[in-house]
N, C-alpha and C positions, 0 to 999 in steps of 0.2 A: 310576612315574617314568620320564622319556625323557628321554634326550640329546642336546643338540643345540649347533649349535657357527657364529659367526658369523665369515665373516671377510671384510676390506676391503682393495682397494689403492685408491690414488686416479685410475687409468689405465690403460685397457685392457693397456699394456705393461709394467707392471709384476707381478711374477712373486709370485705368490702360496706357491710350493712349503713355502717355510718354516714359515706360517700351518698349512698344510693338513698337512704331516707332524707338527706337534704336535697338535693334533688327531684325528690319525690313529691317534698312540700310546696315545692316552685310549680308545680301540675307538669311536671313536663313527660310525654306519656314515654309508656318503658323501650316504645317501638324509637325512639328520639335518643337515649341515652347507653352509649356505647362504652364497654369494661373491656379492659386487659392487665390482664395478669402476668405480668411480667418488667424485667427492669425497664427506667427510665430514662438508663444511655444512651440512647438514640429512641429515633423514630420510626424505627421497621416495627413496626407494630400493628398487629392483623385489624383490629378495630378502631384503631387512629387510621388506620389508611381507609377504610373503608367510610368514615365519618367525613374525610376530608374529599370523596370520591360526590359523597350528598351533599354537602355545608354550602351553599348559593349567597349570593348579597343577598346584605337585609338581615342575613339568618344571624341569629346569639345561641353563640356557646358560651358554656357555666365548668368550669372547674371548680372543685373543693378550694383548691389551693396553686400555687403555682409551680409546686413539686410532684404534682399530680399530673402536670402537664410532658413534666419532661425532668433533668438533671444535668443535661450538660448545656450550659453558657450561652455556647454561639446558635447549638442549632433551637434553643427557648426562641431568643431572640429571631430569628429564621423563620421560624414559625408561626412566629407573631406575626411577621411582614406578611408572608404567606395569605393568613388569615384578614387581616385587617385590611392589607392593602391591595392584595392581588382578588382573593375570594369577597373582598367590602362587604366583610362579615364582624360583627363584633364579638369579644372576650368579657367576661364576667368573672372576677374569680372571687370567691365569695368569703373567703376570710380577709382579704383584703379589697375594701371597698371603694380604695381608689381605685385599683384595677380596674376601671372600666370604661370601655372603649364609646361606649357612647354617648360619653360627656364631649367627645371631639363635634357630634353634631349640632351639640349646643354652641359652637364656638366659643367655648370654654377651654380659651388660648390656654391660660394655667392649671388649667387641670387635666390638658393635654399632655403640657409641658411634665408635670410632676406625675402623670402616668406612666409617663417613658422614663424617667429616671426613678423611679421607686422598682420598677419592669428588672430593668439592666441591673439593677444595685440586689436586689433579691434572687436574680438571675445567676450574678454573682454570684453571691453566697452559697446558694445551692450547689451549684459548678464545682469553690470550692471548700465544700462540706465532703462531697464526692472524693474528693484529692486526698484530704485530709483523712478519712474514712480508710483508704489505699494504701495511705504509707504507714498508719496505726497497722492497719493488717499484717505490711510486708514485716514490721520492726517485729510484732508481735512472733511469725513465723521465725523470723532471722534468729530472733533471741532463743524461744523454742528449740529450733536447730541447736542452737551454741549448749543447750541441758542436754541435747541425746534425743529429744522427742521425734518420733518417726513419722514422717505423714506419708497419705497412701496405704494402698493394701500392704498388709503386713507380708514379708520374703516367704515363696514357700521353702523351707530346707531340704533337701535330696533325703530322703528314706532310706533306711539304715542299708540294704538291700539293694543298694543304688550301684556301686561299682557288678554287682552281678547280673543287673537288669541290664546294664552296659554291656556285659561280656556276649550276651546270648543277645539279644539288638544287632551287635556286631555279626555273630557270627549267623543273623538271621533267623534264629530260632521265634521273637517273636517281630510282628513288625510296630512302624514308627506308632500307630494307633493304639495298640496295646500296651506299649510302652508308656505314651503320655497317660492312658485310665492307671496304667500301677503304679505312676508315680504323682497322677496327680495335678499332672503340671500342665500350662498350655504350651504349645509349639515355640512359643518364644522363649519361655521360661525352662522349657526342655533344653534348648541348644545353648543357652546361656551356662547352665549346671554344670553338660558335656563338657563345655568351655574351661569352667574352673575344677571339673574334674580332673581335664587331661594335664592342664598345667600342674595341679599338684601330687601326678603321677611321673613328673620328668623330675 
């Protein structure tokens, strides 16, 4: 049996130490214990897959937590199957000490049983916490919008100068390259200006 030990931030700049020195206490060595820095919306994740490519029966994986594992719902639970059933590999997760898979080989019916509902019920919650997290956002933005607040790079405005960088564009004097350096702008934001230019020259 090997040990081996998952751990997640959601952002490169967030600091892992915490994750890594429990783990670190459990001996499990650094070459065993796989990080990624990145969200917990799915599982395309470069060192979860790579964990999951070693992970053999017999073998126990250690998460911090169960949010560490993942955030959305169906594929935790997915995951789990994956793990325990398909690879008959165990889960640990260490703030939570029912989580753990190998009380099933104690035939430790009920603490099977309240493995797998404590699992799904926290699964849950995290799932949606995620939701929750989403529509705080959307409202937060919506309202935002409703004062005037702008998101995004801020508009470039056409340069004072603009209807005569036009005139000489046109009539070829410089070309489209030197055009977008004096004004600034990129290609899209060039032909866009044109656009509101011409309209309120008619």
């Amino acid at each position: 049996m090997k040990s081996y030990a998952y751990i997640r931030v959601s952002s490169a700049e967030q600091n892992t130490d915490r994750q890594l020195t429990a783990m670190q206490n459990l001996r499990i060595p650094s070459s065993h214990i796989y990080i990624d820095k990145q969200s917990g919306k799915d599982f395309q994740r470069p060192k979860y897959t790579e964990l999951m490519r070693v992970l053999k029966s017999g073998d126990l994986l250690y998460v911090s937590s169960i949010d560490r594992l993942g955030r959305n719902y169906e594929e935790i639970l997915n995951q789990w199957r994956v793990i325990t059933k398909e690879k008959h590999a165990d889960i640990v997760v260490l703030d939570m000490p029912i989580l753990d898979t190998r009380a099933k080989h104690g035939n430790d019916l009920i603490g099977a049983v309240i493995c797998d509902v404590v699992l799904q019920l926290l699964s849950y919650v995290a799932h949606s916490e995620r939701d929750n997290i989403r529509k705080r956002q959307a409202e937060g933005i919506k309202s935002a919008k409703a004062r005037g607040v702008k998101f995004g790079r801020p508009e470039k405005k056409m340069p004072d100068n603009f209807g005569e960088l036009v005139k000489r564009w046109e009539r070829r004097e410089i070309n489209t390259a030197e055009m977008l350096k004096q004004c600034g702008f990129g290609r899209t934001t060039l032909y866009a200006r044109l656009k509101e230019y011409k309209l309120t020259k008619k």
